[in-house]
C-alpha positions in Angstrom: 0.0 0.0 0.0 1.6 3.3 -1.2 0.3 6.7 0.7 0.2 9.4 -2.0 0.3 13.0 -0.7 -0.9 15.9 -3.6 2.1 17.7 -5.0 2.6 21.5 -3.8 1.2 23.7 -5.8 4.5 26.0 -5.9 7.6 25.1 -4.7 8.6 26.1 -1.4 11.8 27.9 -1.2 13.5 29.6 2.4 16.1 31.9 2.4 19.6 31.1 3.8 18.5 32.8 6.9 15.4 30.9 7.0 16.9 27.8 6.5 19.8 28.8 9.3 16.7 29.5 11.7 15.1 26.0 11.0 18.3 24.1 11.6 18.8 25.8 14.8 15.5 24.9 15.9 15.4 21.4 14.8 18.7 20.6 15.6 20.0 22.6 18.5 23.9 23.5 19.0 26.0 23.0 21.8 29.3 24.0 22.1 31.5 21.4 23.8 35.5 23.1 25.2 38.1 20.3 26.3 41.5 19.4 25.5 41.4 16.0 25.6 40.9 15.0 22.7 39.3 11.4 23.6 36.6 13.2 25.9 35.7 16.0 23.0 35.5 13.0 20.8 33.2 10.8 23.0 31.1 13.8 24.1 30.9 14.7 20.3 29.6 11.3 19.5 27.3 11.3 22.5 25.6 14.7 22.0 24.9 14.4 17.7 23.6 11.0 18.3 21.0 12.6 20.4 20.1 14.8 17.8 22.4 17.7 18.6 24.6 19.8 16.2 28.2 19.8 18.2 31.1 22.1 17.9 34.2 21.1 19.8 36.9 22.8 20.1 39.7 22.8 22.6 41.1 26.3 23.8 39.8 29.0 26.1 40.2 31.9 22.6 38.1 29.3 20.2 35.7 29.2 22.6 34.7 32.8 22.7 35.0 33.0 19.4 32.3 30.8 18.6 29.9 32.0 21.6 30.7 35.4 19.9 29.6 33.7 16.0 26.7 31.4 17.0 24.0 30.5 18.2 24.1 27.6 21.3 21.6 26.4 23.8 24.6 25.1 25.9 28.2 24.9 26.7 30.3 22.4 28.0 33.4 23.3 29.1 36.8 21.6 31.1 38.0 23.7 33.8 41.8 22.7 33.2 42.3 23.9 29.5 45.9 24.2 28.2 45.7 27.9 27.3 43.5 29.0 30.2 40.7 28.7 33.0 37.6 27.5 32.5 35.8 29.8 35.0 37.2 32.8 33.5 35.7 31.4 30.5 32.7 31.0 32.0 32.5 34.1 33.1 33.1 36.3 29.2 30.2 33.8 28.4 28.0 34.8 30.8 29.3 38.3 29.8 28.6 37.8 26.2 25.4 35.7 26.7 24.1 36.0 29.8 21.1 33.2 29.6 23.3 30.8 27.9 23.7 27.8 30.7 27.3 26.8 31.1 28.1 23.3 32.1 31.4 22.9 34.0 33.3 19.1 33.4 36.5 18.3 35.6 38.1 16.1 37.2 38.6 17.9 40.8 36.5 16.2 42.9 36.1 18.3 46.0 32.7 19.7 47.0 34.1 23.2 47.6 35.3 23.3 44.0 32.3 22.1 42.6 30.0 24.9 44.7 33.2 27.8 43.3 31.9 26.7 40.0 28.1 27.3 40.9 28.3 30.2 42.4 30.1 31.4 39.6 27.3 30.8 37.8 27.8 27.6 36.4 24.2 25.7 34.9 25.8 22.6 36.3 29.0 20.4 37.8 29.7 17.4 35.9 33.0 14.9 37.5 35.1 13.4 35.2 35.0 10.8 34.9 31.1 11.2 34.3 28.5 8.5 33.2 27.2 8.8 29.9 23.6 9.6 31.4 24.9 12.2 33.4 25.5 15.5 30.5 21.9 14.1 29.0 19.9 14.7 31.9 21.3 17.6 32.1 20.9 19.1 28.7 17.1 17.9 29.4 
């Protein structure tokens, strides 16, 4: 059995703009920041096969520079990055983009880290090493 659906009457075109804007809203972006390149990777695969679009990238510099260019509903970010602090990062984001939740990974373990990242104005504090469930619920 075949399901026929009438042809347009017109074809439908969208602008690059309006195609931009439907992209974003379909498939949302997030903008993952480590230096390890096996966790970028694995949080990469993670993320786009739950439907996200992903940018990694793995300096402090390339980081703003793509919270400065696009459009993301989240970042993920290391605290330990070879060319800087994450915090600091953090806090040009929320400088730049004040609603846009930042996510904080690392690998310190001590509760009065984690609440220095919070009150900073983290979204979140995720340990390394973190379950896979963990950055999902989350991004829920």
């Amino acid at each position: 059995m075949f399901l026929r659906f009438p042809a347009p009457s017109r074809p439908v075109f969208f602008s690059p703009e309006e195609t931009l804007m439907n992209l974003q809203t379909v498939f949302p972006a997030i903008l993952i920041v480590d230096d390890d390149p096996d966790i970028l990777t694995a949080l990469y695969d993670l993320l786009e096969h739950d439907g996200f679009r992903v940018i990694g990238v793995s300096t402090c510099r390339n980081a703003l520079a793509q919270v400065k260019t696009a459009d993301f509903v989240a970042v993920l970010i290391d605290i330990e990055l070879t060319d800087g602090d994450g915090l600091a990062v953090l806090e040009t984001i929320q400088a730049i983009a004040p609603s846009l939740p930042v996510i904080i990974f690392t690998d310190v373990t001590s509760q009065a880290y984690r609440a220095r990242s919070l009150s900073s104005g983290a979204f979140s504090c995720l340990i390394k090493p973190y379950d896979r469930d963990e950055p999902r619920a989350v991004l829920r």
